[in-house]
C-alpha positions as protocol buffer text, in pm:
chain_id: "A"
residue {
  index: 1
  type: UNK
  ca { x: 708 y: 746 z: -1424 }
}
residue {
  index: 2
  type: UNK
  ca { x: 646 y: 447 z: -1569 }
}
residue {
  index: 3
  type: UNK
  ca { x: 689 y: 129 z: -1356 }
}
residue {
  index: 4
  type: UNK
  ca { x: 748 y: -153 z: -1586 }
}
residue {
  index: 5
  type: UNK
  ca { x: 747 y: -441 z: -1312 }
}
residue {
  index: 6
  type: UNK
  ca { x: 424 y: -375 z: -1262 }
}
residue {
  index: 7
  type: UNK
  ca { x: 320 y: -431 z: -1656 }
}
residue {
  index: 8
  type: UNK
  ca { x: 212 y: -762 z: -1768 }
}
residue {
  index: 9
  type: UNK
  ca { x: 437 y: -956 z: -1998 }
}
residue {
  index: 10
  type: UNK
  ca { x: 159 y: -857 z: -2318 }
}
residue {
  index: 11
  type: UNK
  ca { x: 205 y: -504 z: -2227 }
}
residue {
  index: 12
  type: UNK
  ca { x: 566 y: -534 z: -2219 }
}
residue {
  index: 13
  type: UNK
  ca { x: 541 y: -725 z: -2566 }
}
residue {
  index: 14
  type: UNK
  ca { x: 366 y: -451 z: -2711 }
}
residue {
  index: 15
  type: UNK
  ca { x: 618 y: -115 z: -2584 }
}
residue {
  index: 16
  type: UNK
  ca { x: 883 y: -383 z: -2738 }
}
residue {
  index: 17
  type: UNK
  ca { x: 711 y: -346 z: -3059 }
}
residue {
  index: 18
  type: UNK
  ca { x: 643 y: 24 z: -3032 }
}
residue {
  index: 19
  type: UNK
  ca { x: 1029 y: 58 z: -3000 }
}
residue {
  index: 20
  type: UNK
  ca { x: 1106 y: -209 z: -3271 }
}
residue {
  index: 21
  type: UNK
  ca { x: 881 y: -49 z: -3497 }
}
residue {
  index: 22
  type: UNK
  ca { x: 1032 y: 333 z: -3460 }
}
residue {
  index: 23
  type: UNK
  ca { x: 1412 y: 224 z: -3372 }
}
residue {
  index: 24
  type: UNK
  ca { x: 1497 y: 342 z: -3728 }
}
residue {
  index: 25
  type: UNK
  ca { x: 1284 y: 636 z: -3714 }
}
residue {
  index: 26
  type: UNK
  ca { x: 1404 y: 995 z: -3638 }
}
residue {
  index: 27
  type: UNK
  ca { x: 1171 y: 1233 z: -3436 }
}
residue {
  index: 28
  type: UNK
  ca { x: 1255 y: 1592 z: -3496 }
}
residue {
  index: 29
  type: UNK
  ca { x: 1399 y: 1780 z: -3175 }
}
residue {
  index: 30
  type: UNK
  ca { x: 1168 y: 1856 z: -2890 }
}
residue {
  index: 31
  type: UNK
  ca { x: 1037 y: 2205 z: -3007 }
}
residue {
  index: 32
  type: UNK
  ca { x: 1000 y: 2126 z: -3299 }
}
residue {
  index: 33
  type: UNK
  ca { x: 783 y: 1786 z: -3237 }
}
residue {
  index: 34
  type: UNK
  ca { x: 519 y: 2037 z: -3058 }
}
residue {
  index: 35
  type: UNK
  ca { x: 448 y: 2307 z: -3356 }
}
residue {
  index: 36
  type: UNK
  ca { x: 710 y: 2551 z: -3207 }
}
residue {
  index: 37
  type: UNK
  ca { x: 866 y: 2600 z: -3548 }
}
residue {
  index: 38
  type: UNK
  ca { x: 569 y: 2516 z: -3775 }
}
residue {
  index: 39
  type: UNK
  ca { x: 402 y: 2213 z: -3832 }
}
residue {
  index: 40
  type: UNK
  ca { x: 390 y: 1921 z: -3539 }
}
residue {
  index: 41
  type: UNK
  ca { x: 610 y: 1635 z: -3623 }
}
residue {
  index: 42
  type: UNK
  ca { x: 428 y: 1366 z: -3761 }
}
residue {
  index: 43
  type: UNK
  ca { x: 727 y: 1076 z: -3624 }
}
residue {
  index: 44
  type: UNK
  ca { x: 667 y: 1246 z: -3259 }
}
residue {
  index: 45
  type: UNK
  ca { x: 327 y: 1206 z: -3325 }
}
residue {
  index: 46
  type: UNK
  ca { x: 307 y: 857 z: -3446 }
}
residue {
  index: 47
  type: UNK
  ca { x: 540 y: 707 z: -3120 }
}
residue {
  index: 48
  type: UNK
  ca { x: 312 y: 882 z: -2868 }
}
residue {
  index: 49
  type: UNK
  ca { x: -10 y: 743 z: -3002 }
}
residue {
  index: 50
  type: UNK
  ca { x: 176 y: 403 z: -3053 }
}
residue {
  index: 51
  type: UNK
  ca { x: 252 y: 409 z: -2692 }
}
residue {
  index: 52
  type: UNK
  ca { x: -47 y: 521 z: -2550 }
}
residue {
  index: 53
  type: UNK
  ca { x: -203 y: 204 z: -2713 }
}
residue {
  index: 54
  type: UNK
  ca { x: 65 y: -15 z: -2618 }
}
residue {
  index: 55
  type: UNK
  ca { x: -19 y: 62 z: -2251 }
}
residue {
  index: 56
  type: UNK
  ca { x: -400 y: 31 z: -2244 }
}
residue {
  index: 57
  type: UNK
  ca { x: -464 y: 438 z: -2352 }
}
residue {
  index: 58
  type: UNK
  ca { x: -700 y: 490 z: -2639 }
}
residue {
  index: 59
  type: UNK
  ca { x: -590 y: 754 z: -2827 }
}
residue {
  index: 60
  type: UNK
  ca { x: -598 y: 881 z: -3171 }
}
residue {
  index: 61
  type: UNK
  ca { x: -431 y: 1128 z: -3424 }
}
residue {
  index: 62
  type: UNK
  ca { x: -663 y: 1466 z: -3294 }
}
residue {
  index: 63
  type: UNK
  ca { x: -613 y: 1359 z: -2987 }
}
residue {
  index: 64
  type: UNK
  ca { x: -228 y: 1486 z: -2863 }
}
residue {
  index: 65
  type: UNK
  ca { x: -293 y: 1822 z: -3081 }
}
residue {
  index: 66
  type: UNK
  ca { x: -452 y: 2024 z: -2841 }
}
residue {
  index: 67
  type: UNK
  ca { x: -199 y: 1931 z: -2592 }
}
residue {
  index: 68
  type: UNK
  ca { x: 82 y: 1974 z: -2848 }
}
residue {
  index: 69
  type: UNK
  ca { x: -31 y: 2330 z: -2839 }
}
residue {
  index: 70
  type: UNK
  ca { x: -23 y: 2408 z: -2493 }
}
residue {
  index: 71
  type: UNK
  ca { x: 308 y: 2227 z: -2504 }
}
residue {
  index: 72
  type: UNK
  ca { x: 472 y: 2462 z: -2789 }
}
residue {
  index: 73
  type: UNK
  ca { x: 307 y: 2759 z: -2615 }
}
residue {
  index: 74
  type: UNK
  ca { x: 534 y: 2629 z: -2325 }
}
residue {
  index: 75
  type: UNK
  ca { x: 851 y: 2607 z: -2462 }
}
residue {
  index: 76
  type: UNK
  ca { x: 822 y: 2909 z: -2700 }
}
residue {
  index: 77
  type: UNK
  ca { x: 780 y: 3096 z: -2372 }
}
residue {
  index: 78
  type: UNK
  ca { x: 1023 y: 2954 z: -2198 }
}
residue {
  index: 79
  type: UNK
  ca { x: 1304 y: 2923 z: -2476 }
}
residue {
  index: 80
  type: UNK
  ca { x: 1209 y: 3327 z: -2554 }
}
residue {
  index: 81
  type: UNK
  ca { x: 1085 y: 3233 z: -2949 }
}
């Protein structure tokens, strides 16, 4: 959980941005944002590197993949694809 009163006002400044800068931008539905279907989505992508950064995380495209798998892996099992 993410406790926001305890963010500074230039990390709160930058998730503003990270919203601002994706509130017109569509992220395909959850199983498909982790490679359940295919390819993952590159919107879902984008937002969680975006706010990684905006929060102090270093992070980079490769990064989320290997994750993305396990997460896929996840829901295929549990969704019965």
């Amino acid at each position: 959980m993410l406790d926001i009163d305890s963010l500074s006002k230039g990390r709160l400044q930058a998730l503003s941005a990270v919203f601002d800068g994706f509130k017109d931008k569509e992220p395909a539905r959850i199983p498909d944002q982790y490679g359940l279907h295919g390819d993952f989505d590159q919107v879902g992508i984008d937002i969680d590197l975006a706010f990684l950064n905006a929060i102090g995380i270093e992070a980079k495209a490769e990064n989320p993949t290997p994750l993305y798998h396990e997460i896929g892996a996840a829901l295929g099992q549990w969704m019965g694809a």
